[in-house]
Structure formats: C-alpha cells, structure tokens
C-alpha positions, 0 to 999 in steps of 0.5 A, a space after each residue: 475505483 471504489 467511490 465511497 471507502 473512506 481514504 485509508 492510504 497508510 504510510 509506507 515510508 521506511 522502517 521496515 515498512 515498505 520502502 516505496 517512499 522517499 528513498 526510492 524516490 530519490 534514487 529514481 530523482 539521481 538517476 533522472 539526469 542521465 535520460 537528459 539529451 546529452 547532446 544538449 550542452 545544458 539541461 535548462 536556462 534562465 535568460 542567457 545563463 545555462 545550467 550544465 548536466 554537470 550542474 544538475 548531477 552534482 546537486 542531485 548527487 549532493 542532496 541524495 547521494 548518501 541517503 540513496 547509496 544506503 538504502 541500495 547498500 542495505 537492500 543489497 546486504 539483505 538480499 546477499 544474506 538472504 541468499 546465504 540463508 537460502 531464504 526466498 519469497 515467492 511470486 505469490 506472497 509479493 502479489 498478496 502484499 501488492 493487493 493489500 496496498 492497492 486497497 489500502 489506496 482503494 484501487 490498483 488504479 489508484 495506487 498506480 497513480 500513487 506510484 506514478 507520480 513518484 516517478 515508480 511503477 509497479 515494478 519498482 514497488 515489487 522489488 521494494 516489497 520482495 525486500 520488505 518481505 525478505 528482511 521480516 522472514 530474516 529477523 522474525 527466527 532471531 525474535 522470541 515471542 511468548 503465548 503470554 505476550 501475544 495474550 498481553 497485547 491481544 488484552 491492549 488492544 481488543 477493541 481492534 479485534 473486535 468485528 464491527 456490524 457488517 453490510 453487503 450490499 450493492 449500489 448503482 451511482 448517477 451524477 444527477 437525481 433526475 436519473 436516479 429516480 428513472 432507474 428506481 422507476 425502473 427497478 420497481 417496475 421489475 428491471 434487473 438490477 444487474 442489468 441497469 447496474 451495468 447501464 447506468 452506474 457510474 462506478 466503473 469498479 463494481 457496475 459490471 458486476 452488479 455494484 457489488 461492494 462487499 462487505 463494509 462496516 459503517 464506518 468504512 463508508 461515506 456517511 450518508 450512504 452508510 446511514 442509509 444502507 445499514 437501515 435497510 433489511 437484506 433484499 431491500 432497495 432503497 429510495 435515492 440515496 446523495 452522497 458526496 460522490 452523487 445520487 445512489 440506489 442502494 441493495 442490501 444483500 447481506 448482514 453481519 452483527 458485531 462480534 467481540 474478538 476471542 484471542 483463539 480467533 485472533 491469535 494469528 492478527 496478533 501474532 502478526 501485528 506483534 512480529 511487525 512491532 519487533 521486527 521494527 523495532 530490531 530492524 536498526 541494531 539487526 542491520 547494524 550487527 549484519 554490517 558487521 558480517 560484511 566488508 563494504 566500502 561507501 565512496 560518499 563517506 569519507 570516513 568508512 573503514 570499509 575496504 571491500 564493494 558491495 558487487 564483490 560480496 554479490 559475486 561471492 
C-alpha cells in the first residue's frame, strides 16, 4: 500500500457508476442463507427461542428482494441487448477500469480489502464493470455531442484541466528517528539508496523498487512530507523527514512545472467526462424505453403486466 497518497476512494454506487455497492451487496446478503447448515433446524437462538432459515429467507427476501431483483433484471437486460447489438468488452478494457479503482483506494490490496468486506471479491467487481462498460458503449452512439459543447465545458471546468507542479521522487519509510538517522548516516557515507530502500524501508508497496513513488502533486500527499519533497532540487536527499505515517528519507528524482490546459490537449478528458454526465443522465429514461423492447415478468411486483421471464429472452 501506498502510505502517504491522500485517500481518494470515490463512490461507486449506482447510477451508472459501477455497481459494486449496495445492490450487489445485498444480492450477496439474500443469497448468504443458503451456505447456512441446513441440517441445523435454526440459524440462531436467543435463550430458548430459535430463528428458523425460514425466518431469515423471508427477512432478507423482504427488505432486499426487489431492490436485488431489479438490478439482476436490468444487468440482464443490458447484457441481452448487448448481445443483439453484438456489442463487446475486451479483457483488457475490464482490467483498465479495475486498476483505476484500485488506485482510486491506493492499492489493489486495499481495494480487495474494500471488496472483501462487502462480502465480494474481484470477480464479482469484474462482472459489475463489464456491465458498467457495456451499457456506456450502448447509450454513448444514442448521444449527440457537440465540438462546442466540449469547448463549453472544457471553459467551466479549466481549473481541473490544468497540470499542477509535479514531484518524482523516492522515499525509504522507518517507524522511529533513531533508524532513520542510521540510514542518512549510511547514504552519506556512500550506501546505495536502492540497496538500503529494500533493507530498511517499511513500505511494502515501492521498497523493492527503490521507494519509488512516481510522480505526485503536493496536494496528493501528506503535507509534511510534500512540503519537504517539493523544497528539494532533483538528485537531492533530504534530512529526516515525520509524517503522520513515520520518519522518512526523501529523493527527488524528477520535476514538473505547472501548466495550464489547452482544450487540443484536453479534449479527449473532456470528452469523456462529458459522455459520463450524459450517459448518467440518460441512463434512467434509456433503461426505461429498452424495457419497453422486452417482455419480463418480475414475481416480487404485484402489478407487473409483464408475461414472459428474463431466462426466456436469454435463450432467445
């Protein structure tokens, strides 16, 4: 795990965003009853009195059956129409979205541990990107994008186009001062700094690779450690460095200066962040009129006119 990025962990609830939150966490909470013993007459007890498996699947059934039935609905709907449009996602596009949100969380390790105790794995947020990419490939042809509403937006929102100044730079992490000054002690005296990153550091993440942690802008980092790191010119080393995550040895490897966004240099962020408003914002009625191409039948809704199941269009 990267120790010092700022935590930058975005919601991912649904919308169109990725649904790796509460809908699939309560379809993995209605399916839990069934890895229950079932040669057990009852799943708990308070003193003498049981609560059944019966008990259980109709509370879970109760209080998430709808809202699980139609996000597997929807997600089948989308994956059939797909298929119609012979619209595809490849491996290689599901793994991209997957590495953005484990840096979003700071680490693939980190973001497991997210998955994990929602009860999902990486598996599970696979299926629900492949989803999330296969319904913005859908809607994204059914949207009409100017060149002047990209300049529009790309004019509101420059500020966050524009490149903030820029560090590389390398860091070997101690829990006490006492061993950070050993290992300057060491580095002036000559020591290899990859050599004593890989002996000493306590960042897993980056200690076999020198403490190398790329480039970051000050505000991505912790401030005493990006106050100290932006002061140093390339190839210096700093004294010891605390931070709220323990006693540092910076090196600065690299610089970059601020720069202010061009729309040429832009347009393709923007047209993407453009495409994600619309497709959010269709999402609801989009959904709604491909409904309207299918015959389904939900048994949880009482008043669904719909006659025909969801497995029947998928075998169709």
């Amino acid at each position: 795990m990267n120790y010092l990025k700022k935590d930058k962990q975005k919601g991912i609830g649904k919308k169109l965003t990725l649904a790796i939150g509460i809908p699939l966490i309560c379809v993995m909470a209605v399916v839990a009853f069934y890895v229950v013993d079932k040669s057990n007459s009852y799943v708990a007890k308070v003193g003498d009195v049981k609560i059944s498996q019966e008990d259980l699947n109709k509370a879970l059934n109760k209080q998430y059956g709808a809202t699980v039935l139609d996000t597997l609905i929807s997600d089948k709907v989308i994956e059939i129409e797909a298929k119609k449009q012979d619209v595809t996602i490849s491996k290689k596009a599901i793994q991209s979205q997957l590495d953005t949100l484990a840096t979003q969380y700071g680490s693939e390790e980190a973001l497991k541990s997210a998955l994990s105790s929602n009860n999902m794995t990486i598996s599970d947020a696979k299926k629900s990107i492949k989803t999330y990419l296969l319904t913005k490939k859908l809607i994204e042809p059914t949207l009409n994008i100017t060149d002047k509403e990209l300049k529009s937006y790309f004019n509101e929102n420059k500020v966050t186009y524009n490149q903030a100044a820029e560090v590389k730079a390398s860091h070997i992490l101690v829990n006490d001062k006492k061993t950070a000054k050993t290992v300057l002690a060491k580095l002036n005296d000559g020591g290899d700094w990859d050599e004593l990153a890989r002996k000493y550091s306590q960042d897993a993440s980056n200690a076999s690779e020198g403490g190398n942690l790329g480039y970051f802008s000050k505000n991505d980092m912790d401030e005493n450690f990006a106050d100290a790191a932006f002061s140093l010119k390339v190839g210096e080393i700093s004294g010891v460095v605390k931070s709220s995550y323990g006693y540092h040895i910076i090196k600065v490897t690299g610089k970059k200066a601020a720069k202010e966004a061009t729309y040429a240099d832009a347009k393709d962020q923007v047209k993407e962040a453009v495409v994600e408003q619309k497709v959010n914002e269709n999402y609801s009625s989009w959904l709604s009129s491909l409904y309207k191409k299918y015959e389904i039948k939900n048994k949880l809704d009482d008043n669904s006119s719909f006659t025909s199941t969801i497995s029947s269009l998928n075998n169709s």
